[in-house]
N, C-alpha and C positions, 0 to 999 in steps of 0.2 A: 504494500500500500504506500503512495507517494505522502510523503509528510512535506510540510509547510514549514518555514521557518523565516526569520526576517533578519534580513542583511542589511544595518543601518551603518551608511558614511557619515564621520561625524566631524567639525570643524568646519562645515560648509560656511565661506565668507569671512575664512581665516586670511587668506589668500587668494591672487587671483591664479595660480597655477591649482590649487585647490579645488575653488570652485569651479572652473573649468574642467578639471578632469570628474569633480565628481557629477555634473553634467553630463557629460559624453557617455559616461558608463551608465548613467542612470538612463539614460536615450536610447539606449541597446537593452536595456532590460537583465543588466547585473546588477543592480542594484534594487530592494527594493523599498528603503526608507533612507532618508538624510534628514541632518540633525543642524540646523542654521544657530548661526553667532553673529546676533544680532547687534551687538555693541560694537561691534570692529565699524571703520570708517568705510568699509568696502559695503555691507549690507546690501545698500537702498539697491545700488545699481547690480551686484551679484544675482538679488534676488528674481529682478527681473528675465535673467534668465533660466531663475526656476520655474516661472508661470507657464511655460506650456506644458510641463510636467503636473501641474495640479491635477488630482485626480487619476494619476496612472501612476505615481509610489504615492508611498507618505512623506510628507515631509512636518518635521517638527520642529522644537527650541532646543538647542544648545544653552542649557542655562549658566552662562559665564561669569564666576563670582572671584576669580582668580588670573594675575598678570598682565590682564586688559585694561585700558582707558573705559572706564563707567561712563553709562549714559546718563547717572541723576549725580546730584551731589554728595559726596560722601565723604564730608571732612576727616569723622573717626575712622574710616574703615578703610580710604585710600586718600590720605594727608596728602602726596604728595602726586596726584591724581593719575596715580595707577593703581590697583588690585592688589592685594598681598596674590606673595605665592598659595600656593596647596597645603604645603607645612606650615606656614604662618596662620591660614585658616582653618585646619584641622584642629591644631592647638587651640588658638583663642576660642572657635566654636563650641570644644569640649570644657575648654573654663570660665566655660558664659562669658566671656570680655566681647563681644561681637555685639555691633548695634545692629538688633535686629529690624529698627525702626528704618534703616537706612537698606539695610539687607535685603525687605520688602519693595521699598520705594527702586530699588534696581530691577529685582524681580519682577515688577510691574511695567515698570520702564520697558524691559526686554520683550513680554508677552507685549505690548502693545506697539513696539515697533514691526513685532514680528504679523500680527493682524493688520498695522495699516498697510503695511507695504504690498502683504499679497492678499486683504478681502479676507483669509479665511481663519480660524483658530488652529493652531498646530493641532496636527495628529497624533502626537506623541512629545513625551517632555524627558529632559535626562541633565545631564550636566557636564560642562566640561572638565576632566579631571575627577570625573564624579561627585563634585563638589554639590550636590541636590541631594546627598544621602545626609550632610553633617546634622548636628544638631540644633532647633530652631530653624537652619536652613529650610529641613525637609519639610518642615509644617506651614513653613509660610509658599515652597514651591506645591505643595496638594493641595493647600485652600484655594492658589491663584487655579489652580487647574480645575477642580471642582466644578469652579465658576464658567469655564469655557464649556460653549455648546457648539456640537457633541463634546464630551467630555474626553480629552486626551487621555491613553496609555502613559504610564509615568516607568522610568526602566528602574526595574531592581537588579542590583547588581551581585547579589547574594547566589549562592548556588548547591546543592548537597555536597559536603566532602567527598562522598566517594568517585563524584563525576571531575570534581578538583584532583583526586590522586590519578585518577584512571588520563587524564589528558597530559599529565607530567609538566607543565608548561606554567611558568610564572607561578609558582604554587606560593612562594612570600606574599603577592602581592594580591592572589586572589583569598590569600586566609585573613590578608588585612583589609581587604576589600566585606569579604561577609561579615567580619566584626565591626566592622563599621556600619555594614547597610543594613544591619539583621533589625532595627527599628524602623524602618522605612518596610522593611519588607511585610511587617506585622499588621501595618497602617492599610484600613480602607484604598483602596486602588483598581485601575485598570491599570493589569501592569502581567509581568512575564513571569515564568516561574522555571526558566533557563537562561545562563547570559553567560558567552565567552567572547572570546577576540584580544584577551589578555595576552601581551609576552612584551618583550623588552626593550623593540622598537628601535634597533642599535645599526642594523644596516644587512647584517651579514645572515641575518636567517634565512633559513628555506622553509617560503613563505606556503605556497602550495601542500608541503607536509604537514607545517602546524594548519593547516583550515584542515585536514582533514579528520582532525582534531577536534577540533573547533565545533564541528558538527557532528562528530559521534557522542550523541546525548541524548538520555532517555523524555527530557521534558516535552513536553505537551508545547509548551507557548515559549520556543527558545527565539533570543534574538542574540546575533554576531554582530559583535560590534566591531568596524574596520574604519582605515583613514588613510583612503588611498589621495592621491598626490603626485607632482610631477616633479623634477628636482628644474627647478627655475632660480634663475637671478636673487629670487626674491628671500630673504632666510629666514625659511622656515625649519621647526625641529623638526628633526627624524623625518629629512627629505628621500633617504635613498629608504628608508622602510616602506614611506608611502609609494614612490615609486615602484617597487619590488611588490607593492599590493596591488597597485593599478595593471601591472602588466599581466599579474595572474588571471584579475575580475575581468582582463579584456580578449582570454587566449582561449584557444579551443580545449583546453587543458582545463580549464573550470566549467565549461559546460557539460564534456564528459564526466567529468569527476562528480556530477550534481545527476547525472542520466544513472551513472554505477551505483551510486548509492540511493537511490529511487527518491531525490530529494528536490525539490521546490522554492525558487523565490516566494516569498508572500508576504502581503500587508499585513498589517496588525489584527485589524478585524479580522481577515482568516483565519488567526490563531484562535 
C-alpha cells in the first residue's frame, strides 16, 4: 500500500538562490510543502513567486525568533536589532528572562506579513531552528494558529526513540530535540506524529543514503524536513548540504527511490 508523507523545504526567502531553487523543485513536484521566512528583506518579492504554486503544495510560516533582523520592535529581546542566537534563546526561554510580550508582537508581525503578501493563512506553522517548541514561545505560536482559518498543522519535532536509534543519524540532536519539544507535542494541535531530516549539514554527506532513512518510519503523519539550496555568491550556511539536497530532490535517483519503496509526496491534509 502506497503511504503518504510530507516533504517540507524550509528557509524559503532566506535567500534568493534558496528561494529559487526551492521553486523549481516545488514546480516539478519534489516537493511537497515549504516553510517561508517572513522577516528576511527578500519576502515581499520571493513570495510572489510562490503564488502560482498556491494550492498545489502547502506552503506555511517559518517562524523566525533567532539571528534575523525582526519585523516589530524588540528592545529587550534584540537590543541591538538583530535576534539572539538559538542558545541564547533556548537558555533565556527556559529561565523565563524572555519578553514574551515582544515575542508575541513578532509572532504576529510574521503571520500577518505572511497573509498579506499571498491572500491566504499558512498551511502549516514550525520554526526556524525549531525555535516554536521553546517555552512561552510555543503557547503564544498555537494560540496565533488557532486563530487562523483553516487552522494550520503546527510541526512537532518529537519522535519514539526506537525510530531515533533505528535511523542512527544525528541521535545528540534528535534526543535534545524530543526533550525539548515533548510539551508542545502534549498541546492541542494539528500536527505530525513522525518528523526526520535531522543530520549535520557539514557538506560531505551522502545525502540520498541518509533520506532513505529519513523515510523508513513507522508513523502514520511523518513529515521530512529538508533545505535544499544552491551554493550562490550569496552566504549562506550549509550551502554545499543544500546543494547536495537539491540535486538529489531533482535526479531520477529520488523518484525511483520513492517508486521502490511504494512511497508518496503528500500534503498535510493527506496525512
Amino acid at each position: 500500500m502506497t503511504r503518504s508523507f510530507v516533504l517540507c523545504a524550509d528557509d524559503y526567502a532566506l535567500s534568493e538562490g534558496v528561494s529559487q531553487t526551492i521553486v523549481a523543485l516545488a514546480s516539478r513536484g519534489r516537493l511537497s510543502a515549504v516553510s517561508c521566512m517572513t522577516c528576511t528583506p527578500y519576502w515581499a518579492q520571493h513570495a510572489e513567486w510562490l503564488k502560482p504554486l498556491i494550492g498545489k503544495v502547502d506552503i506555511g510560516l517559518h517562524v523566525t525568533l533567532v539571528d534575523e533582523v525582526p519585523l516589530a520592535a524588540m528592545p529587550k529581546t534584540a537590543p541591538n536589532g538583530k535576534l539572539p542566537s538559538i542558545s541564547a534563546l533556548i537558555l533565556r526561554s527556559h529561565l523565563g528572562l524572555i519578553d514574551l510580550t515582544e515575542i508575541k508582537a513578532e509572532v504576529t508581525a510574521q503571520f500577518t506579513a505572511f497573509e498579506r503578501v499571498l491572500g491566504v493563512a499558512p498551511s502549516h506553522v514550525d520554526g526556524h531552528l525549531h525555535a516554536h517548541i521553546l517555552p512561552g514561545i510555543r503557547d503564544i505560536v498555537l494560540q496565533r494558529a488557532a486563530a487562523c482559518n483553516p487552522r494550520p498543522w503546527v510541526r512537532n519535532v518529537t519522535e519514539p526513540w526506537p525510530s531515533v536509534r533505528r535511523r542512527g543519524i544525528a541521535i545528540p540532536k534528535s534526543i535534545v530535540l524530543n526533550v525539548l519539544g515533548r510539551a508542545l507535542a502534549k498541546m492541542p494541535a494539528r500536527t505530525n506524529d513522525g518528523f526526520s531530516g535531522l543530520y549535520g549539514l557539514v557538506g560531505d554527506e551522502n545525502y540520498p543514503a541518509m533520506f532513505e532513512k529519513f523515510v523508513d518510519s513507522d508513523a502514520q503523519r511523518l513529515v521530512v524536513m529538508c533545505h535544499p539550496g544552491s551554493i550562490s555568491p550569496e552566504s549562506v550556511a550549509c550551502a554545499q548540504s543544500r546543494a547536495n539536497e537539491s540535486a538529489f530532490f531533482a535526479s531520477d535517483n529520488f523518484t525511483e527511490m520513492l517508486a521502490r519503496k511504494d512511497l508518496r509526496l503528500g500534503r498535510f491534509d493527506d496525512l
